[in-house]
C-alpha positions in Angstrom: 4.7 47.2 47.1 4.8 43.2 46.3 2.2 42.0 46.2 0.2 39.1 48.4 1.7 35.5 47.4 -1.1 33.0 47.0 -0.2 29.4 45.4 -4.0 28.8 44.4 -3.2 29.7 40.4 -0.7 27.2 40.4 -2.4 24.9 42.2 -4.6 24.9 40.0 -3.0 24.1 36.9 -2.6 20.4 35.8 0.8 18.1 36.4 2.1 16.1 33.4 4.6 13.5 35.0 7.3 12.9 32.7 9.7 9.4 32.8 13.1 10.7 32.6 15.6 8.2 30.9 18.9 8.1 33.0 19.9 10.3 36.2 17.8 13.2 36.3 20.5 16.6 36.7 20.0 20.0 35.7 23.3 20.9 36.1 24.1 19.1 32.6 22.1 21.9 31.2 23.3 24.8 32.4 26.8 25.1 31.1 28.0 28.7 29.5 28.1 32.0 31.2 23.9 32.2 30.5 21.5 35.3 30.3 19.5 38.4 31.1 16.5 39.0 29.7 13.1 40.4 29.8 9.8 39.4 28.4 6.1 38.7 28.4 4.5 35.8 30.6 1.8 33.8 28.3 1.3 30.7 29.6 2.6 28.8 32.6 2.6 24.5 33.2 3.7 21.8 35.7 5.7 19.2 35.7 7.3 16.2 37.4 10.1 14.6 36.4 10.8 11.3 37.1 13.9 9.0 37.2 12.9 6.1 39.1 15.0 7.5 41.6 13.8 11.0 42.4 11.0 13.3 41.0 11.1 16.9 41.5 8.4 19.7 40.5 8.5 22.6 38.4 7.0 25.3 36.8 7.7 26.2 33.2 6.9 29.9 32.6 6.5 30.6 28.7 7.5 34.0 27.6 7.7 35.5 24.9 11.5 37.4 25.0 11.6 41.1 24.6 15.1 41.5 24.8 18.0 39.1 26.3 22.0 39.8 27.0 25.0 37.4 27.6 26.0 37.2 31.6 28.8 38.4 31.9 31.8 38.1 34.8 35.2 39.4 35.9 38.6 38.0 36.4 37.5 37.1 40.2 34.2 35.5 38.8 32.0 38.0 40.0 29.1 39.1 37.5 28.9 42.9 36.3 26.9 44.5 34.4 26.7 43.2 30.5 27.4 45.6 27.8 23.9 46.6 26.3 24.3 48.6 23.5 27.5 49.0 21.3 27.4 53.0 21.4 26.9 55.3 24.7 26.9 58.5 24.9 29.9 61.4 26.0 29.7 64.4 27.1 31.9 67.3 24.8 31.3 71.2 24.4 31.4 73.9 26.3 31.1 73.3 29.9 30.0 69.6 28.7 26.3 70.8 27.5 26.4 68.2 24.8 27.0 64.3 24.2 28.3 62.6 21.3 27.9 58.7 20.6 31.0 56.4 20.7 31.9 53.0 20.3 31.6 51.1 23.7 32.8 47.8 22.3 30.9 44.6 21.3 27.5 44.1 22.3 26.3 41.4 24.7 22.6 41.6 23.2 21.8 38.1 21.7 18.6 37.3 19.1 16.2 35.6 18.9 18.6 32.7 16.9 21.0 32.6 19.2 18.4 32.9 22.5 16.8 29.6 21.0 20.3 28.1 20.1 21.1 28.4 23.9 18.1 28.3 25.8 16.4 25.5 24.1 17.3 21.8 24.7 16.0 19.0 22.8 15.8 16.8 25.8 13.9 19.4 27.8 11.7 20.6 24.8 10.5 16.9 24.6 9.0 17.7 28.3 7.1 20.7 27.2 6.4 20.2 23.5 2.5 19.3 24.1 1.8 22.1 26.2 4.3 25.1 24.3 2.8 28.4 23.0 3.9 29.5 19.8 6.3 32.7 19.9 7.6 31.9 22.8 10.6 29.9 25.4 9.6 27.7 27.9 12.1 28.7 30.7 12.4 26.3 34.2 11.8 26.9 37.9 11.5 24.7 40.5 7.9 25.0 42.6 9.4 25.7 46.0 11.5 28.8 44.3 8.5 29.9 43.5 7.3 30.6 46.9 8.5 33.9 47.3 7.0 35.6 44.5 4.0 35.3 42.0 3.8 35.3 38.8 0.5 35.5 36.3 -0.2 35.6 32.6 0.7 38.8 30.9 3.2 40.1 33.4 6.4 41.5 32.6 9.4 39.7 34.0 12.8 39.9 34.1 14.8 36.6 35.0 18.4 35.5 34.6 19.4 31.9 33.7 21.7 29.4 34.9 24.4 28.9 32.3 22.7 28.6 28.6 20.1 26.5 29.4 16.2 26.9 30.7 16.6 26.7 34.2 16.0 30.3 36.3 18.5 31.6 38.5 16.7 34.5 39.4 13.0 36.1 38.9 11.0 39.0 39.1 8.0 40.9 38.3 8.3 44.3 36.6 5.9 46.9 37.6 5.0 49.6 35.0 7.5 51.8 36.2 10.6 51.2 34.0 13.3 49.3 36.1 11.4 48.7 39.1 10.2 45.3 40.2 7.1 44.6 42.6 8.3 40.9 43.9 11.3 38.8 43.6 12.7 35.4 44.1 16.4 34.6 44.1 19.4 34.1 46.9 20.1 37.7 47.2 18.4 41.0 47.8 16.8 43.0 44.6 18.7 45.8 45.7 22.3 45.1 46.0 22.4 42.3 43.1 19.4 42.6 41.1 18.5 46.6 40.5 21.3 47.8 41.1 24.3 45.7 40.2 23.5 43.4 37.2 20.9 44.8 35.3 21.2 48.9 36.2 20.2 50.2 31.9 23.3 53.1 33.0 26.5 52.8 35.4 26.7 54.3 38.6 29.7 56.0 37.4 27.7 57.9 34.6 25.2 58.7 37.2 27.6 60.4 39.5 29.1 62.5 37.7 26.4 63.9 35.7 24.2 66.4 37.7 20.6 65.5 37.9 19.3 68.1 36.2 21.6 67.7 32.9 21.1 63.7 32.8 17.9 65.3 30.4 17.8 64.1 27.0 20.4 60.8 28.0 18.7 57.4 26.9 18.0 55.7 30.5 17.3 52.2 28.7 21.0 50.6 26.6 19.4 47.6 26.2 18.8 47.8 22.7 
């Protein structure tokens, strides 16, 4: 069940106004396919950023990354599920009542060198450098996205980016069931493009036509 959303925590916490030099645009920062990850919520900060011609709000959430994979789209442009592990697993034997690993083609999985390489900007780490916690990215949301959802210190999340840059595309809250979220913020329902679509750990496919009771002993998280 989500939870309550109360915007006294982030009320609470301090602005730092920044003086942006030039036209103020995310966009410029968010080129490249971008990524999925999941992490660890330490520390969260305010901002304003100022052009002399607009200012606009966010929140910087700083997490420490668990685990992040390349976006990834088809022909048509429409995102699918990234490939999270190089090996799966197939069903041989008699009857099928055994799996063998094979090769499922290059990884999406990116490190923590290449997360940092993509992620971090040094115009936008000059906005957060006083405030950053050590071990982790400072990742970008405006405020009013954030009306939907809450977020505290120490909870797991799992976002997606737009393009390789800081700013979020989507949010949400992991509860401690594995793959199951408690609140969300984004443009579409956690069902149909969250859950489900884009960051499912096994395919539908797989699912279907393996019966429930022989799915035993099958890794439920590719990630790694």
């Amino acid at each position: 069940m989500s939870r309550i959303y109360s915007n006294d925590p982030l009320q609470n916490l301090p602005v730092v106004t920044y003086q942006w030099n030039g036209s103020w645009n995310p966009a410029d920062f968010a080129k490249g396919k971008g990524v999925l990850l999941e992490g660890i919520l330490k520390k969260k900060s305010r901002h304003v950023i100022d052009d002399n011609t607009t200012k606009q709000r966010f929140c910087v959430l700083h997490l420490k990354v668990n685990r992040a994979h390349r976006r990834q789209y088809d022909s048509s442009g429409n995102e699918i599920e990234p490939n999270f592990s190089e090996k799966g697993k197939v069903r041989t034997g008699f009857l099928h009542s055994s799996y063998k690993t094979s090769a499922k083609g290059e990884s999406d999985h990116l490190d923590e060198g290449q997360m940092k390489d993509a992620m971090e900007h040094a115009e936008l780490m000059k906005v957060t450098e006083k405030v950053k916690m050590p071990g982790t990215i400072a990742f970008w949301i405006e405020e009013s996205q954030l009306t939907a959802v809450e977020i505290n210190v120490n909870d797991s999340v799992r976002l997606r980016t737009r393009g390789d840059g800081p700013f979020i595309d989507t949010v949400a809250v992991l509860t401690p069931e594995p793959g199951t979220v408690s609140n969300y913020t984004g443009g579409e329902e956690v069902g149909c493009s969250w859950t489900d679509k884009v960051m499912t750990f096994k395919s539908q496919d797989e699912a279907d036509r393996l019966p429930q009771e022989e799915n035993e002993g099958v890794d439920e998280d590719e990630w790694d």
